[in-house]
C-alpha positions in Angstrom: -86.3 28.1 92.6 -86.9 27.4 96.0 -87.1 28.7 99.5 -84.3 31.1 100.4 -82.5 29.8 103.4 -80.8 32.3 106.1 -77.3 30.7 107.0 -74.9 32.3 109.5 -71.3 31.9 110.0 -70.2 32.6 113.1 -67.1 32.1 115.9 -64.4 33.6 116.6 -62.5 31.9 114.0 -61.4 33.6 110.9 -62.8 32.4 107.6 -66.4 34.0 108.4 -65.9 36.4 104.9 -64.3 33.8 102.8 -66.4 31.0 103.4 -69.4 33.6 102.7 -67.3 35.0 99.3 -67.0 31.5 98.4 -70.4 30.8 98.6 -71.0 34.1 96.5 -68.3 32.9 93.7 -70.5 29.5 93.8 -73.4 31.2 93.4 -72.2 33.6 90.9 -71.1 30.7 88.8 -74.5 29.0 88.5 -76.0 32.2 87.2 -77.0 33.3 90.3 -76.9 37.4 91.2 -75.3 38.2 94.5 -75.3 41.0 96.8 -72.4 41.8 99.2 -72.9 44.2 101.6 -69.9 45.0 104.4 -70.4 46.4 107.4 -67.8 47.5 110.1 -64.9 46.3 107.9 -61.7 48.6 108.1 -61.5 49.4 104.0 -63.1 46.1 102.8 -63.3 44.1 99.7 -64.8 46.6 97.4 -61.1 47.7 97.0 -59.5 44.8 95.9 -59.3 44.9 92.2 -59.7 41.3 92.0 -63.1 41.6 93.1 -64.4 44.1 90.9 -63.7 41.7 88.3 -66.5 39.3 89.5 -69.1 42.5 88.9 -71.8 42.4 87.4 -72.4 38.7 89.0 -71.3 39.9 92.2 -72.3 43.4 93.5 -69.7 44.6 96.5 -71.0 47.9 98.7 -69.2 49.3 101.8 -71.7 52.5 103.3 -69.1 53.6 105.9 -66.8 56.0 105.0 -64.1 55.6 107.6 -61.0 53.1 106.9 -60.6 52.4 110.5 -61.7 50.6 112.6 -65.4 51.1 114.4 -64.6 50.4 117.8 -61.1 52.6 117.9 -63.4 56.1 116.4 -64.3 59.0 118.5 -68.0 58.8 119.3 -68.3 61.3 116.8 -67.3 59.7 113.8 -69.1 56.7 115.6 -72.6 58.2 115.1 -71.3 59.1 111.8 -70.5 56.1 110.5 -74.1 54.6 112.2 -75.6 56.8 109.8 -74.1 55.4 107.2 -74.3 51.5 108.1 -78.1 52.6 108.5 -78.2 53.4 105.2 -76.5 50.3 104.0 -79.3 48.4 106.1 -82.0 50.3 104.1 -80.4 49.6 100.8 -80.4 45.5 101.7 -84.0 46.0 102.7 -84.4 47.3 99.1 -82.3 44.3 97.4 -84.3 42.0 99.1 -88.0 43.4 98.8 -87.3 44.6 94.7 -86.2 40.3 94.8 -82.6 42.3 93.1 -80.2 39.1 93.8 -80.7 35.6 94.1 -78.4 35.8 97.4 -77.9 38.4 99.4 -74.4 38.2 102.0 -74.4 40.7 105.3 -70.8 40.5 105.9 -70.2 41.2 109.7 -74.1 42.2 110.4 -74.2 40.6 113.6 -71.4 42.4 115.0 -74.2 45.7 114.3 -76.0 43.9 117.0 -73.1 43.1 119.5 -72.3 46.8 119.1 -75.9 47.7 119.6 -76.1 49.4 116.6 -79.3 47.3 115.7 -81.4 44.8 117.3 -82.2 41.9 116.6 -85.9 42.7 116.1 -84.2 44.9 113.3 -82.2 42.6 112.1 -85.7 40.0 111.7 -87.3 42.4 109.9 -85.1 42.6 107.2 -85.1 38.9 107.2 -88.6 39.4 107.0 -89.1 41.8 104.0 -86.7 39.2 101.5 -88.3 37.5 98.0 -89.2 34.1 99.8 -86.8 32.6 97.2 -83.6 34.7 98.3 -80.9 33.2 100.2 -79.1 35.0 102.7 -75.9 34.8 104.5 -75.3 36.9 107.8 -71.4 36.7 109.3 -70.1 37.9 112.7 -68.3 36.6 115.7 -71.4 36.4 118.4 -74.3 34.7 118.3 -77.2 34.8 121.0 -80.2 32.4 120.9 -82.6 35.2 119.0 -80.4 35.0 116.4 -79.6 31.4 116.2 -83.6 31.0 115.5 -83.6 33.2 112.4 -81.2 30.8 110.4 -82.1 27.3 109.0 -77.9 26.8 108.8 -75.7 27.9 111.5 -71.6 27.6 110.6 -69.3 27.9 113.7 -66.4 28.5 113.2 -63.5 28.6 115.9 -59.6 28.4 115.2 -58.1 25.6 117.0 -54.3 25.4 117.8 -53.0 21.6 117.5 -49.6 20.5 118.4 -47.4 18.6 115.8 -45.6 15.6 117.0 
């Protein structure tokens, strides 16, 4: 293998996840192991029984309990639920420093850091603590200049509205 690469899809287009679960089927499919982990996601993919059926090539985990939506949670279940992705942060760290996947996807990570729920000195030093061979895929709608020069790839990706003649 080679060097890992860090891509990131971004914009505020939709296709961010899919374009990232393709990538994980593609991967998958080559014999690859991959890691999904979902953050701020109202109930998420791990439910879908489609999915499941892509186990044990493709490993799904969700840390927050609620099924709604982060931003519309008292600030109650908010710190809850920070807890939570926390620990959904450690356990990447832990994927990518045991080497536990060939690529690891952060679905919606960068929206931790629009919500200041991380930084992106925290975000780094996961980066940071991967195999050198493991590729990783971070998704999320902004993207700020700190971030743009963690990534070898950057994917924008905007919805455009064309009229039909």
């Amino acid at each position: 293998m080679g060097q890992g690469l860090v891509h990131i899809y971004s914009g505020d287009g939709h296709g961010k996840s899919p374009a990232a679960l393709g990538q994980a089927v593609m991967s998958a499919a080559a014999g690859e192991a991959v890691v999904i982990i979902q953050f701020l996601k109202e109930k998420g993919l791990n439910d879908s029984e489609f999915i499941s059926r892509l186990e044990p090539e493709v490993k799904i985990f969700r840390f927050e309990k609620s099924e709604g939506n982060f931003d519309e949670l008292s600030e109650e279940k908010k710190a809850e639920e920070i807890i939570n992705i926390k620990n959904g942060l450690n356990f990447a760290k832990k994927v990518l420093t045991t080497g536990e996947c060939d690529l690891l996807i952060l679905d919606e990570v960068l929206g931790l850091v629009d919500n200041h729920i991380i930084t992106v000195e925290d975000l780094k030093n996961l980066i940071d603590a991967r195999d050198e061979e493991t590729d990783i895929i971070m998704t999320g709608i902004a993207m700020n200049d700190e971030l743009c020069m963690m990534a070898d790839e950057i994917s924008k990706i905007e919805t455009m509205k064309f009229k039909c003649w």
